[in-house]
C-alpha positions as CSV (number, residue, x, y, z in Angstrom):
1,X,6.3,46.1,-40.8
2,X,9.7,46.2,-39.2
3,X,12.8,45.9,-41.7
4,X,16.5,44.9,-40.2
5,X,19.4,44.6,-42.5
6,X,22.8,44.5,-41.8
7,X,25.2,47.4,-42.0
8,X,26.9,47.9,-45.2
9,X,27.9,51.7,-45.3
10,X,29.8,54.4,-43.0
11,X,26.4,56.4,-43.1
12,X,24.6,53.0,-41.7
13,X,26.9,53.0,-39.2
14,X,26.9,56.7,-38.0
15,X,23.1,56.2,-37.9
16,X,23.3,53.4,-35.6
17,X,25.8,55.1,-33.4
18,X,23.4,58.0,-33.5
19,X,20.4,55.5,-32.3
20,X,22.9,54.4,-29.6
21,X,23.8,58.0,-28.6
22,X,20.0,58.7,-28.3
23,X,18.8,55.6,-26.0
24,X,22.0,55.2,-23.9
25,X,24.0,58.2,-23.7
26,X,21.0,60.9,-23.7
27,X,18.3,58.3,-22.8
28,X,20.1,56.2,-19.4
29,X,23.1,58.7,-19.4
30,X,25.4,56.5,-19.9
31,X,29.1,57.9,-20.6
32,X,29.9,57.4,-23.8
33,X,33.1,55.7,-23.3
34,X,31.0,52.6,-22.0
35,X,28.6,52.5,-24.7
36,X,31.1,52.0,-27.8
37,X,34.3,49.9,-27.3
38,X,36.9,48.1,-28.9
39,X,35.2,45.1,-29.9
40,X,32.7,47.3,-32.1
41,X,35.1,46.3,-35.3
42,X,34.6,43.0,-34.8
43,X,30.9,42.7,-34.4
44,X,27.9,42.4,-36.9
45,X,25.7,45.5,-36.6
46,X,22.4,46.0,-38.0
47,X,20.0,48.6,-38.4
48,X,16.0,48.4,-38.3
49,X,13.7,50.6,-39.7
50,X,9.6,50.9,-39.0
51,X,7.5,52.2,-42.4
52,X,11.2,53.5,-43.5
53,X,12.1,55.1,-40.3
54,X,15.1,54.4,-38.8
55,X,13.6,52.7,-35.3
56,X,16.6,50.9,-33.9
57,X,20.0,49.0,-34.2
58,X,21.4,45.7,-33.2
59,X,25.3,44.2,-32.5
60,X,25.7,40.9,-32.8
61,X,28.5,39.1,-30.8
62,X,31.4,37.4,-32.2
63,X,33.7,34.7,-30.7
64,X,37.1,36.0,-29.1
65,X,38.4,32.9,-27.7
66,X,37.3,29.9,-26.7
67,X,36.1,31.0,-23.6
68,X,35.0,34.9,-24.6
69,X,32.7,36.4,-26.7
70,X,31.4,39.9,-27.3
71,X,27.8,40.2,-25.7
72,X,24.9,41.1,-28.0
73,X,22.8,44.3,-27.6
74,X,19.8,46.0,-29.3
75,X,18.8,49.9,-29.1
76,X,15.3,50.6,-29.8
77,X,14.2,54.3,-30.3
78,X,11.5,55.4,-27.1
79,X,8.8,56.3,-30.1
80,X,9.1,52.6,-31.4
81,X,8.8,51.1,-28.8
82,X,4.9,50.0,-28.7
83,X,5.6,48.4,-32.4
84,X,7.4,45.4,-31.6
């Protein structure tokens, strides 16, 4: 069974970033200075977890102005993949 919470710790955090690093910095080789912004303050971040294991991590977007919001994003770990 999948588990997602939301982020309540630096160490939550720094293992999302870490699942981030992993699919879009190593995974698509994305420059890192894409993948993490200002905005990520200001979001709702989540991690989930598959039988305990951290399997991937979620930002939700917030409003910025009437007209602008951050976009949401998910990152899902290449072994988790096939579980939903």
């Amino acid at each position: 069974m999948i588990q997602i919470f939301e982020i309540q710790s630096a160490q939550e955090m720094e293992q999302a970033f870490e699942i981030r690093r992993i699919v879009f910095v190593i995974g698509q080789q994305c420059a890192p200075d894409e993948e993490y912004d200002e905005y990520e303050k200001i979001c709702r971040h989540f991690l989930a977890k598959y039988q305990g294991i951290q399997a991937g991590s979620f930002h939700q977007a917030q409003k910025l102005s009437s007209k602008h919001f951050k976009q949401s994003r998910h990152y899902e770990c290449l072994e988790n993949r096939q579980e939903g």
